[in-house]
N, C-alpha and C positions, 0 to 999 in steps of 0.2 A: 674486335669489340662488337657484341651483338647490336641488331639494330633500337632493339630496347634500351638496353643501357647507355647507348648512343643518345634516346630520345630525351632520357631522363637527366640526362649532365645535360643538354641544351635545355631544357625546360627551365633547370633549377638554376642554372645559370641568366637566364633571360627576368627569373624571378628576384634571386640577387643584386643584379644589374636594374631591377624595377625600383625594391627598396629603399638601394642604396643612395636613389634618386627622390626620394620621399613618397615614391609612392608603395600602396598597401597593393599585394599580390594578387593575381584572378586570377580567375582561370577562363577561356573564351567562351564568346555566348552559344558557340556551336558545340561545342563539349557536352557544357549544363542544356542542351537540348536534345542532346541523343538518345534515342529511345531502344533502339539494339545496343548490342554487345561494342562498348570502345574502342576505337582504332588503337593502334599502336602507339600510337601521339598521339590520342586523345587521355588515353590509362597513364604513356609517364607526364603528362601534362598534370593529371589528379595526385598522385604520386610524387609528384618534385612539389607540389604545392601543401599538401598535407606533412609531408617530410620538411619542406622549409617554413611552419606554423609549430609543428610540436618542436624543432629542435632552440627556436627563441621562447616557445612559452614554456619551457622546464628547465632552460636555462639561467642557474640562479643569477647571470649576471647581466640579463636580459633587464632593460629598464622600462616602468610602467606601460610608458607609451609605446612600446612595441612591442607587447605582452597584448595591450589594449586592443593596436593594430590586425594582429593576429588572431585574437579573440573574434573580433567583425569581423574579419575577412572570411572564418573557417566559418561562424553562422550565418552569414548572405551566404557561402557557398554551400548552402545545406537547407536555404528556403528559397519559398518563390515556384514560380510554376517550372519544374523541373523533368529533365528525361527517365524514363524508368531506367534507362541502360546507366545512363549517366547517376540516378540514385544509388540502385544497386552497388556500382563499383565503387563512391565515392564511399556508403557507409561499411564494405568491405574492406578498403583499404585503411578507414580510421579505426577499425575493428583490428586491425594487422598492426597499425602502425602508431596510431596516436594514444589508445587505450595502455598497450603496454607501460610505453614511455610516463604515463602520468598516475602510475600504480603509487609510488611515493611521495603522490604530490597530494595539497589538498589547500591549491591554492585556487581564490575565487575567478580567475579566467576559464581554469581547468573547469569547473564543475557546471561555470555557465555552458560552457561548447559543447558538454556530455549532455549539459539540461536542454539545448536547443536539438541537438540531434534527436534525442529523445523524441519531442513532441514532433520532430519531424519525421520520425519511422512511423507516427500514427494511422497513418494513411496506410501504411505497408508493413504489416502484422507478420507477413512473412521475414521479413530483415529482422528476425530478433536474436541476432548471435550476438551483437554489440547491446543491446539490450543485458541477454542473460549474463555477458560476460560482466559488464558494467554490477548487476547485482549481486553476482557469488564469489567474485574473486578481489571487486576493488576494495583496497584497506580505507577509503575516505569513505565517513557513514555519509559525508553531503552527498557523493556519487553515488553511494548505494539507494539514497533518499530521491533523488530525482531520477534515478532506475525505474525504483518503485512506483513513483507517482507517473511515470510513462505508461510502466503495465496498468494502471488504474484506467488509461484512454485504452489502451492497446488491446485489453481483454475487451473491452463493450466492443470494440470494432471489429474484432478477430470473429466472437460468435456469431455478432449479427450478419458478419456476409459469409456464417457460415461454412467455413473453410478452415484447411487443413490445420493451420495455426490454433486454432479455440483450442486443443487439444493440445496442441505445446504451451498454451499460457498456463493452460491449467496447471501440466504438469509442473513447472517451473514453479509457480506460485505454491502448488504442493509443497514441490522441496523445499523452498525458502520457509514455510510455515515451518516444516519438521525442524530446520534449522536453528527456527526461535525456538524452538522449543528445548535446546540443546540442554540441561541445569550448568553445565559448564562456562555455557555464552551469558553475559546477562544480559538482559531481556533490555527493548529499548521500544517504551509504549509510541513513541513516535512513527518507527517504524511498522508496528501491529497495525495501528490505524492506517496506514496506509496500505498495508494489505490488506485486511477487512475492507475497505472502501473499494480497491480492486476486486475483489469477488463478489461486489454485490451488482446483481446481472439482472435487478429488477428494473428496469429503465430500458433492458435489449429489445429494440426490436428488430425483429428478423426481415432483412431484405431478404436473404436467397435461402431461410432455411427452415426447413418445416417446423409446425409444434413439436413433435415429440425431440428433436434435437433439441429444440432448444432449453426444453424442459431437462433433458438429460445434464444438459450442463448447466442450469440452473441448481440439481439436485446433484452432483460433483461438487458445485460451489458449496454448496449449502452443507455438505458434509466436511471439508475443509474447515468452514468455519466452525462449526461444533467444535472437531478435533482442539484449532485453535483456543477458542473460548475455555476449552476444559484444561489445556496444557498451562492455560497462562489465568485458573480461578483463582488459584495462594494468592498473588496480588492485586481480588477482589477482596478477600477475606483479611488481607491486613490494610485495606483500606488506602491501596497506592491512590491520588486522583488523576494523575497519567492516563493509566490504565483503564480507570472507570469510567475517562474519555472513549478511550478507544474501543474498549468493548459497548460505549452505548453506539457505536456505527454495528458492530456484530449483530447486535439484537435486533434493531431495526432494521439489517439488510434479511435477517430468518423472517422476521414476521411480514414485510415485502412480497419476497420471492416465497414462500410456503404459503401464502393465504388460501393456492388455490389445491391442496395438495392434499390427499386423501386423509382420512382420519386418520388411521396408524402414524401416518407419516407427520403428519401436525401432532399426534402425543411427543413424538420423539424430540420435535425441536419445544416443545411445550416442555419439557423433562430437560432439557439444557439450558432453557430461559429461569425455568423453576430454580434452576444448581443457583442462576447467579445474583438473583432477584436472591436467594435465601444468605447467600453469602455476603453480598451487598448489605442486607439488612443487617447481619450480625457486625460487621465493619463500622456503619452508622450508628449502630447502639453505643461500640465500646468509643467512637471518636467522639460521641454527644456526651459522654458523660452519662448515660442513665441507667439507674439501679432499676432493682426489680420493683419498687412502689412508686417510681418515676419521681422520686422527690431530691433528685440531685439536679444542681445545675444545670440548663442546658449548654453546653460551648459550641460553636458551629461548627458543623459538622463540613468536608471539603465538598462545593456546589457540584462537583462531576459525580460524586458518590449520591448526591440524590437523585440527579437529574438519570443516573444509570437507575435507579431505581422506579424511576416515571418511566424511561422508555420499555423494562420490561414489562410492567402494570400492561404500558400499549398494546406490546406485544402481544402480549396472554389474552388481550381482549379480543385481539383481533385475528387469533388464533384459535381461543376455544369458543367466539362466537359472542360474548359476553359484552353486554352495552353498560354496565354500571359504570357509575361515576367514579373519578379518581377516590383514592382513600386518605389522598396528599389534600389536604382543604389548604394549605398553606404552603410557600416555598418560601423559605427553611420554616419548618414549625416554630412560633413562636417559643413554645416552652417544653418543659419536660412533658407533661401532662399528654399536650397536642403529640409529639415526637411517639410516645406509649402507643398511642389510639391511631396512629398509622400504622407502627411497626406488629400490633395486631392486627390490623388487617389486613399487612400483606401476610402476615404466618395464618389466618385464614385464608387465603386466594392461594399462596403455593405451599400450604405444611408446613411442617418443622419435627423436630424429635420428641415434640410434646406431643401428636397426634396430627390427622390429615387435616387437609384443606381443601376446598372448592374442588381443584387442580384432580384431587387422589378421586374424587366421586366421578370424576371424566376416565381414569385409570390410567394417570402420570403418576409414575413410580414418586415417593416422597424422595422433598429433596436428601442433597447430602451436608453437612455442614463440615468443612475444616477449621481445624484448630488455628489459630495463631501461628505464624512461622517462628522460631527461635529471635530470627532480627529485628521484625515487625516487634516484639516483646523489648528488644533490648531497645530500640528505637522510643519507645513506650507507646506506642502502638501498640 
């Protein structure tokens, strides 16, 4: 018998033998302080503890309180001022050993221990294997949801100290954007929004890393979200308000991060704010009820779909420069009348297929408008 496997049947036995006795498992304070690489008894010490936590919390016949038990035990052993050596190995081996096991699980002990590790790899942008694994492969959307809201801290920390990592968030956050965007998957506006919220890298600042870095990964972000924003306009244009949440975080992380970005480069996110600002509006028109002499009822129209409609106004203004007053004198427009004498003025400020707008005389391509999806139609939408 090696001396490892030796250490680990006394570990996990001494843990058993804790339990059994009503007490919750540790692991010593000299372990969770080691800053090199784990002794041998120190690694099956993490090992028999992590192995005797996932094997009562995915066991269905495991009762509350010691699900519960297990639950605190695995998140103290994962906060608090802790050793690098001792981080490293512990989020390696819950990466090996706990992640697997709780692939068909999507019960709420499981997804808080995922959500505390998370924010506890914050600090250490490098450890993102349990990160990405937790986002691409786990079947529970909560696990993939507190994934994501980790990369939300993880990417602001990764670039500002500038280090190798910035460049694995990005990538990562890439794929998962392509991912949404599958027509196969449907779309889950909760999750956008919290990617959108991760790439927006206007609030970075740079401890160790020059401007032009940081700008570089400013405009990687910045181009992710377009991508996004344009895979997922159909449900602008049928008027989801999920969605019209989630893309008002998009808009306002481009007009952020772009304010300071050359002309060319503000047309282009100018010509992606225009797509959705145009799309939005035609969504508001048909969910308000208004014909073309504006003498139909107004019915309220959903408050995410105007308010996405105020934040690209913002955008544009603060993109092409432009101090005018909102076109919105009302939130919701009281009537048809009011709703008309907005929705002209934004088909003034971004075009339309009637002719240009403000937007086309700066020389942003006119918007695009899509049709109605078939569902949105059958929905009566």
């Amino acid at each position: 018998m090696t001396k490892r496997l030796l250490c680990i049947l006394v570990a996990t036995g001494a843990l058993l033998a804790g339990t059994a006795l009503g007490q919750t498992p540790t692991i010593s304070d000299a372990t969770r302080a080691a800053s090199g690489p784990l002794t041998a008894e120190q690694a099956a010490e993490v090992e028999a503890f992590i192995t005797f936590c996932t094997e009562r919390m995915t066991n269905p016949a495991s009762d509350a309180g010691v699900i519960r038990s297990c639950r605190v035990a695995m998140v103290s052993a994962y906060g608090g001022t802790l050793g690098e050596g001792y981080m490293s190995h512990f989020a390696r081996t819950t990466e090996r050993v706990f992640v697997p096991a709780t692939l068909k699980r999507d019960q709420s002990p499981v997804v808080q221990v995922n959500g505390a590790i998370v924010v506890a790899q914050v600090a250490r942008p490098e450890q993102m294997g349990l990160l990405e694994q937790m986002l691409t492969t786990h079947p529970s959307a909560a696990v993939r949801y507190q994934a994501l809201k980790g990369f939300d801290r993880v990417a602001a920390t990764a670039v500002a100290r500038g280090s190798d990592a910035a460049g694995r968030v990005l990538d990562t956050l890439e794929a998962y954007a392509r991912r949404t965007a599958d027509p196969a998957r449907p779309s889950d506006p909760a999750m956008i929004r919290e990617l959108l919220r991760a790439l927006d890298l206007s609030e970075v600042e740079a401890d160790s890393l020059n401007p032009a870095a940081l700008n570089a990964a400013r405009a990687r972000a910045m181009g992710i979200i377009r991508d996004l924003l344009g895979a997922h306009l159909q449900a602008i244009r049928d008027g989801r308000p999920a969605m019209a949440d989630a893309f008002g975080f998009g808009v306002q992380a481009l007009a952020a991060m772009g304010r300071e970005l050359g002309e060319e480069q503000r047309k282009a996110l100018l010509g992606t704010i225009a797509n959705v600002a145009a799309n939005a509006g035609e969504a508001f028109k048909e969910l308000s009820l208004i014909d073309s002499g504006g003498t139909t009822r107004l019915e309220p129209a959903p408050g995410a779909v105007i308010m996405l409609l105020v934040y690209c106004e913002r955008a544009i203004g603060t993109l092409s420069g432009s101090s005018e007053g909102s076109v919105w004198r009302r939130l919701p427009p009281k009537d048809a009348q009011e709703a008309q004498q907005a929705l002209a003025a934004l088909n003034n400020l971004v075009g339309s297929t009637g002719g240009d707008g403000d937007l086309q005389r700066l020389g942003v391509p006119r918007p695009t408008l899509l049709p109605r999806s078939p569902e949105a139609i059958t929905r009566g939408r």
